[in-house]
Every structure is written in C-alpha cells, then in structure tokens.
N, C-alpha and C positions, 0 to 999 in steps of 0.2 A: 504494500500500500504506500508506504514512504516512498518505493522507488518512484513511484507513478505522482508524484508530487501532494497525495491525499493526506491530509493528518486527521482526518473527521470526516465520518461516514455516516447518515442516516438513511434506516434502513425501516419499511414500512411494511405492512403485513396483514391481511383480514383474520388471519388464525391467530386470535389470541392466549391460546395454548402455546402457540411456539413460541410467542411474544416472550410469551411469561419463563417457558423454560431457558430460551436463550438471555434474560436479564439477569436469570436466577445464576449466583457463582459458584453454589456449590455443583451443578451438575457438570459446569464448563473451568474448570478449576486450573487445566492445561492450558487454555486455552486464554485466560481473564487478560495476562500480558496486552495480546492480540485485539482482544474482544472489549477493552475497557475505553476506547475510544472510539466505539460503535453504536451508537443507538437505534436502538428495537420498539420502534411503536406499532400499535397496534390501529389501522386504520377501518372502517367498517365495508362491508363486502360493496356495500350503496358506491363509496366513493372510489372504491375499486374495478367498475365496470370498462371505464374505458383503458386501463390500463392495462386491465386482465384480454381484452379483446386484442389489442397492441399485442400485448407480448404473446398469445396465441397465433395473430399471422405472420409474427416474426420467426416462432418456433415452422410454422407449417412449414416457411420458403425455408428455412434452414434444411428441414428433413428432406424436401424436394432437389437441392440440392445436392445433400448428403446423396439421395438416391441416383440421382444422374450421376456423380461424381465416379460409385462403382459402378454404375452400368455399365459409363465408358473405361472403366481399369476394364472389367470382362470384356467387355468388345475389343477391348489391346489398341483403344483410340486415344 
C-alpha cells in the first residue's frame, strides 16, 4: 500500500458481519500492523446498488476476456 503512495484506505461494505469481524482485533491479530490504517464501514445494500451493478459488468468483461484469452492459447493464436 505504501509503495502505491496510499497511507489510508477506506473501505465500505453492505455485510455488516464482515464489517464487524474485520474491525474486531482479536480475530485479525497478524494482521492489525497492516489492517490499523484501514477503515471498514459498513454501508446499507440501498446505497450499494449502483456500485454492486458497476462492479458486476466489470467482473462479466473480465471473465469474457479471461475466456477468449484461453480460447486463443488453445487455438495456438
């Protein structure tokens, strides 16, 4: 994260479960160094829609890609 010039990262989330477990230090204890300049909110699914929609056509063209990518190793193109 340092190298990338970041010193502070917030980070948002509809699942409040994970919110909670990744704030929580004793389960991330290895980890707290890394994790103690990250912040985990918890934001509700409502304001999550357009985002969630975003990052699902982004995953799709990834995969689409991904797939063409072997096609053409197996076609030897």
């Amino acid at each position: 994260m340092l190298r990338a010039g970041l010193t502070r990262i917030l980070c948002k989330s509809d699942s409040a479960v994970l919110v909670k477990m990744l704030n929580e230090d004793t389960s991330l204890a290895g980890l707290y160094g890394i994790l103690a300049d990250i912040s985990f909110n918890w934001i509700s699914r409502m304001k999550n829609v357009e985002t969630d929609k975003l990052i699902k056509q982004i995953l799709s063209v990834e995969l689409i890609l991904e797939q063409d990518y072997w096609s053409d190793l197996e076609r030897g193109a």
